[in-house]
Z-matrix of the N, CA and C atoms (Angstrom, degrees):
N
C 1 1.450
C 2 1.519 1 108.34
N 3 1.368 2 116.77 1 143.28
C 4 1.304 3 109.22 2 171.77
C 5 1.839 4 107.16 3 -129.12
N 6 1.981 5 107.65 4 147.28
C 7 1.166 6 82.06 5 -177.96
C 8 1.727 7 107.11 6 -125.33
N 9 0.753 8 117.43 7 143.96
C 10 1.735 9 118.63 8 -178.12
C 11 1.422 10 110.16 9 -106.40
N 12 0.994 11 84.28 10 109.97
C 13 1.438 12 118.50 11 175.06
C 14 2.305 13 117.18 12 -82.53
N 15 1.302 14 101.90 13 104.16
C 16 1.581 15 93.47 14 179.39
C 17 1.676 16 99.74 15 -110.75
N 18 1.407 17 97.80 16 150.15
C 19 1.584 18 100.69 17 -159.51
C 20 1.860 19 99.18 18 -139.77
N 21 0.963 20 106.65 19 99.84
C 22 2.123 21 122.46 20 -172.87
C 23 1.664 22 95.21 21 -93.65
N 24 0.733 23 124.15 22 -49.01
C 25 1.467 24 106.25 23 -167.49
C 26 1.857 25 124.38 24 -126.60
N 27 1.426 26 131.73 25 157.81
C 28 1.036 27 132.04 26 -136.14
C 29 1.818 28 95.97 27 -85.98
N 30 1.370 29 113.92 28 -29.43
C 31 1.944 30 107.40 29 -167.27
C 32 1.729 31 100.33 30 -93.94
N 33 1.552 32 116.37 31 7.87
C 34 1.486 33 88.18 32 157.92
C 35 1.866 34 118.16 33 -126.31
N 36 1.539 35 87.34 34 39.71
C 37 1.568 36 93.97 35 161.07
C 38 1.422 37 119.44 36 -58.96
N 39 1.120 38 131.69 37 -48.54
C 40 1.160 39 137.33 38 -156.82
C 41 1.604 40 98.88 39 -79.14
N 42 1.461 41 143.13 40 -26.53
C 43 1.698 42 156.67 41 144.15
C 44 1.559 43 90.00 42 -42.44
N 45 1.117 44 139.43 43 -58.93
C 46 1.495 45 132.54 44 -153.19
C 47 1.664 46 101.14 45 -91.26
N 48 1.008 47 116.96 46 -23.17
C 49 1.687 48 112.38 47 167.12
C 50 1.091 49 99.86 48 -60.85
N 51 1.429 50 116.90 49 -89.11
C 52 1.742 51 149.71 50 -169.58
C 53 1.606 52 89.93 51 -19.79
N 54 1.945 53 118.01 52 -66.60
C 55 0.986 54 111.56 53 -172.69
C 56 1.406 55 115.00 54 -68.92
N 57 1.237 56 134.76 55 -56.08
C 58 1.517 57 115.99 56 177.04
C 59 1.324 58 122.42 57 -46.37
N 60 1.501 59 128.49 58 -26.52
C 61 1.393 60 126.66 59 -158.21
C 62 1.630 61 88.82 60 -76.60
N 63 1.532 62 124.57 61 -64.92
C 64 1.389 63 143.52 62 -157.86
C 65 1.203 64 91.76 63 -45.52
N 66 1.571 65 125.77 64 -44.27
C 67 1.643 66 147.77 65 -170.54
C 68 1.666 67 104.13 66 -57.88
N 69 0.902 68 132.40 67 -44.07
C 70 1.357 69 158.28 68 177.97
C 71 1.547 70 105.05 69 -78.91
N 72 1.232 71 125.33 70 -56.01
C 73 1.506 72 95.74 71 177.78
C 74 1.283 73 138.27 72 -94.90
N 75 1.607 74 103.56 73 16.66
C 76 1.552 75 148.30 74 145.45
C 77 1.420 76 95.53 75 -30.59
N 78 1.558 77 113.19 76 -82.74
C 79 1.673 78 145.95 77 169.40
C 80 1.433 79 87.30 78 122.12
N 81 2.014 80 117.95 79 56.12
C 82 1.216 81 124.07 80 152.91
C 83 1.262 82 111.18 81 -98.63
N 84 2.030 83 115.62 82 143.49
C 85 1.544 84 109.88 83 176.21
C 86 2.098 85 107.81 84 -73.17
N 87 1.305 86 82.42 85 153.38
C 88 1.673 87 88.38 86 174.37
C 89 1.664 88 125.88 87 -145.84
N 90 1.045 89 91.62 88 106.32
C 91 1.642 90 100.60 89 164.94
C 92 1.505 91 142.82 90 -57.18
N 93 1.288 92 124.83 91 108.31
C 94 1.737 93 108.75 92 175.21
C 95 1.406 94 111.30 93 -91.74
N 96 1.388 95 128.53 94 118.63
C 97 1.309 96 114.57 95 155.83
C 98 1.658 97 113.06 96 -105.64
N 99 1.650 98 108.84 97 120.55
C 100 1.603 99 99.51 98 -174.39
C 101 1.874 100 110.69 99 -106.21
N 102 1.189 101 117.27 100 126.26
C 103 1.211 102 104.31 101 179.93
C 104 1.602 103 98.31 102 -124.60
N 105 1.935 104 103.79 103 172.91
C 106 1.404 105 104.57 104 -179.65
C 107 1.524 106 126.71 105 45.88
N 108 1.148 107 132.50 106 -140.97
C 109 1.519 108 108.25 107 -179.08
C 110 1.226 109 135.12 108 -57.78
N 111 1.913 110 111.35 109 -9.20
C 112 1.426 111 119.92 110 -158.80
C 113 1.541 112 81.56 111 -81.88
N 114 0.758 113 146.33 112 -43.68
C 115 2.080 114 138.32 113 163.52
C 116 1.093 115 103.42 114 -24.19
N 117 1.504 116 126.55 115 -63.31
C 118 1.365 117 123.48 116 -162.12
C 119 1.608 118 113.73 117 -73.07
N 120 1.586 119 116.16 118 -4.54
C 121 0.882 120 127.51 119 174.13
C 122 1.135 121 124.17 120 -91.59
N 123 1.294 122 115.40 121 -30.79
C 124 1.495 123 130.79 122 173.26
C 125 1.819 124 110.69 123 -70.31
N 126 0.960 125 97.42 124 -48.57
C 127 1.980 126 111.24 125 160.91
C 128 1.105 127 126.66 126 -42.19
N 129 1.696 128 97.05 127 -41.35
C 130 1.469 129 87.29 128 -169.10
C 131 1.722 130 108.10 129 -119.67
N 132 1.674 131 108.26 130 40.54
C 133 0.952 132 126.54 131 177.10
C 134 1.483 133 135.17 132 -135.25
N 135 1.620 134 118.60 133 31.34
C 136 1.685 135 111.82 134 -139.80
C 137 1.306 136 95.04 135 -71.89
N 138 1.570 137 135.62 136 -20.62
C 139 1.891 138 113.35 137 177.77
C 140 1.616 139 89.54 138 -49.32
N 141 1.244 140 103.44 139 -64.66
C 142 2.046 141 93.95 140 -148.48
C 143 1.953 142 99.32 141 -61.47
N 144 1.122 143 129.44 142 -8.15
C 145 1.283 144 112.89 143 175.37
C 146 1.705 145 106.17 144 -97.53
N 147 1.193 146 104.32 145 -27.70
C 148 1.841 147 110.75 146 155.05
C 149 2.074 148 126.41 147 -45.97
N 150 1.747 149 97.04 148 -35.79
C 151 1.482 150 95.09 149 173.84
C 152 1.752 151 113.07 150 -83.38
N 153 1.822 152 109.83 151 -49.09
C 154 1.206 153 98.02 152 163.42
C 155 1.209 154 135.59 153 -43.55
N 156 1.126 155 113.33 154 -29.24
C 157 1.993 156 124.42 155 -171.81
C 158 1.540 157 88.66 156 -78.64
N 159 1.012 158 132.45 157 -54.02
C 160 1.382 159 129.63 158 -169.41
C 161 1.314 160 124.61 159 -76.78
N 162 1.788 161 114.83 160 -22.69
C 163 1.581 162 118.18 161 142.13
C 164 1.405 163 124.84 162 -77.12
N 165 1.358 164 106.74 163 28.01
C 166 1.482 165 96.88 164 177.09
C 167 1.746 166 122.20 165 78.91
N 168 0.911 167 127.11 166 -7.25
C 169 1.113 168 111.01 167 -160.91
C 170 1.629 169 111.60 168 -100.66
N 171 1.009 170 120.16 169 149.04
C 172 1.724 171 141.53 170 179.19
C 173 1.281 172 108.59 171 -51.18
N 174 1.517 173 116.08 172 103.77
C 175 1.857 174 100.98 173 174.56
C 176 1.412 175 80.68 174 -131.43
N 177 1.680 176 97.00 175 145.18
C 178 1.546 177 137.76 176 -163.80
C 179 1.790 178 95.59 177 -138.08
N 180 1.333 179 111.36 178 125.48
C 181 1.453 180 112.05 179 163.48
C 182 1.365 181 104.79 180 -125.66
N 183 1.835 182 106.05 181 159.34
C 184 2.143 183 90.40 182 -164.80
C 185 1.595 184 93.99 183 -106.22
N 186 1.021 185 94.59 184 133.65
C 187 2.138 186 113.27 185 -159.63
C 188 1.658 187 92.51 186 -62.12
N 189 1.440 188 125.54 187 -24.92
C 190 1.384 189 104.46 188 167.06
C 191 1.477 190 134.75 189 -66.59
N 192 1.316 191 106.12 190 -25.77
C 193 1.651 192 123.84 191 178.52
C 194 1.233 193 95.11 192 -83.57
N 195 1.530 194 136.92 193 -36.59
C 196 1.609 195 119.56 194 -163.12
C 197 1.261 196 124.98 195 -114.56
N 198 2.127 197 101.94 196 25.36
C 199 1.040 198 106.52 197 -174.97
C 200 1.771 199 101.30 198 -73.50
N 201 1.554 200 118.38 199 153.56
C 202 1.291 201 127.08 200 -177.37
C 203 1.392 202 98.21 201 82.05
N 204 1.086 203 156.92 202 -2.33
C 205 1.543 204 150.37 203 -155.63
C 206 1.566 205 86.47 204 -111.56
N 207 1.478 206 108.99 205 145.31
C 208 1.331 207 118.13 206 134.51
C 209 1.562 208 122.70 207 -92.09
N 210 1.483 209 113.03 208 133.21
C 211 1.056 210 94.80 209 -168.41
C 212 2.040 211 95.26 210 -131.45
N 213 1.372 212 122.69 211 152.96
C 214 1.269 213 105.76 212 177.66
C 215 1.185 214 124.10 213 -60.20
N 216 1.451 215 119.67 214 -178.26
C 217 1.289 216 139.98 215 -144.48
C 218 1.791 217 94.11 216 -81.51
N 219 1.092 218 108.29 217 -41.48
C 220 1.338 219 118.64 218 -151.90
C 221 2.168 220 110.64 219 -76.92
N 222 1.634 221 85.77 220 -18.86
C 223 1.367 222 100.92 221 174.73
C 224 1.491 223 133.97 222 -79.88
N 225 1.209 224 120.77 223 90.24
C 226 1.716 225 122.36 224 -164.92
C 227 1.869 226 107.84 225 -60.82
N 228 1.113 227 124.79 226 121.93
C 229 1.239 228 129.16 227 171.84
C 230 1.660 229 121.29 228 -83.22
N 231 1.433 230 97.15 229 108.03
C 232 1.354 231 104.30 230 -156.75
C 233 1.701 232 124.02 231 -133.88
N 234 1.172 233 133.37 232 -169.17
C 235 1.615 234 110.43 233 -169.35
C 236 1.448 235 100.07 234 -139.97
N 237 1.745 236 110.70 235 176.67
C 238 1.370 237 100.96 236 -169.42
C 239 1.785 238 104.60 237 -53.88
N 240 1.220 239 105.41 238 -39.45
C 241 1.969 240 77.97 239 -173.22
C 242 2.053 241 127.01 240 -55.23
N 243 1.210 242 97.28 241 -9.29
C 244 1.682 243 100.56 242 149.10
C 245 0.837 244 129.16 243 -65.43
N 246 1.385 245 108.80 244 -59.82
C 247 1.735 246 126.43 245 163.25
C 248 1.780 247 120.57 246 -29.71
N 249 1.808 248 111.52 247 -54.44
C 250 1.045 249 133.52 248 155.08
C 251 1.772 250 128.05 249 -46.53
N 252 1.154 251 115.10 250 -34.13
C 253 1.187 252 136.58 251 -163.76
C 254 1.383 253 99.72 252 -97.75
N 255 1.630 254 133.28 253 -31.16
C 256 0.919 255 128.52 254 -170.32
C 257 1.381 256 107.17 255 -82.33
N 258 1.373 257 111.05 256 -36.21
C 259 1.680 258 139.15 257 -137.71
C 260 1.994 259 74.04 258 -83.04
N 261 1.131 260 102.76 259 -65.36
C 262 1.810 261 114.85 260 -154.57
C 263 1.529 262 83.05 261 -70.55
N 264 1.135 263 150.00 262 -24.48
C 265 1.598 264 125.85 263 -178.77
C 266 1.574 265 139.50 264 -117.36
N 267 1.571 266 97.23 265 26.94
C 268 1.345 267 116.70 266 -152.31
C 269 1.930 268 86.37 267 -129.76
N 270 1.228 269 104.51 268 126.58
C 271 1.415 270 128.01 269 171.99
C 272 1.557 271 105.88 270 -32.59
N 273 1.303 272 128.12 271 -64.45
C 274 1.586 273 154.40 272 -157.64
C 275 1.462 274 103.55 273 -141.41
N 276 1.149 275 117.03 274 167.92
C 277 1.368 276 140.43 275 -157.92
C 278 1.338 277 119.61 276 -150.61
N 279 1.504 278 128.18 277 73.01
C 280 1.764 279 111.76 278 174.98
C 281 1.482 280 95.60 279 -78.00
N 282 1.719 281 98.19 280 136.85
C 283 1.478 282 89.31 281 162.82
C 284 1.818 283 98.51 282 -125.89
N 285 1.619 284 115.07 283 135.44
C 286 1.455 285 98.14 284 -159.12
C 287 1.984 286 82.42 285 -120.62
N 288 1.502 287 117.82 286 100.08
C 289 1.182 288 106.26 287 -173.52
C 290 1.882 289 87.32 288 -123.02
């Protein structure tokens, strides 16, 4: 099963960890796609993008929201057709906007 996880805004990062991690020791695949503030969340968070990276899981941020951001290493800068790609190939769908 895989679950894709889309993440818009910065106070429910800590829901999109919890849920991907729990997702992961399932031994389900999981996707992050973060757009709009969920960038600024990902920025201004590299432990929690340090545990996802280290459970494996897919993080995608959309290069229009994170232009000017530094964002960690582990975060692929990417556009709605990720977004799309995630949405159409992922078992379930949290979307926490």
């Amino acid at each position: 099963m895989k679950l894709g996880i889309v993440l818009a805004t910065r106070g429910d990062l800590g829901h999109a960890v919890a849920l991907a991690l729990a997702a992961r020791r399932a031994r389900h695949e999981v996707a992050v796609f973060a757009m709009d503030a969920g960038c600024h969340a990902l920025a201004e968070a590299p432990d929690a993008v340090a545990q996802l990276a280290d459970a494996d899981c897919e993080l995608f941020a959309c290069s229009n929201s994170a232009v000017g951001l530094a964002l960690p290493d582990a975060v692929m800068r990417g556009s709605q057709d990720d977004h799309a790609a995630i949405v159409a190939t992922s078992d379930r769908v949290i979307a926490l906007t």
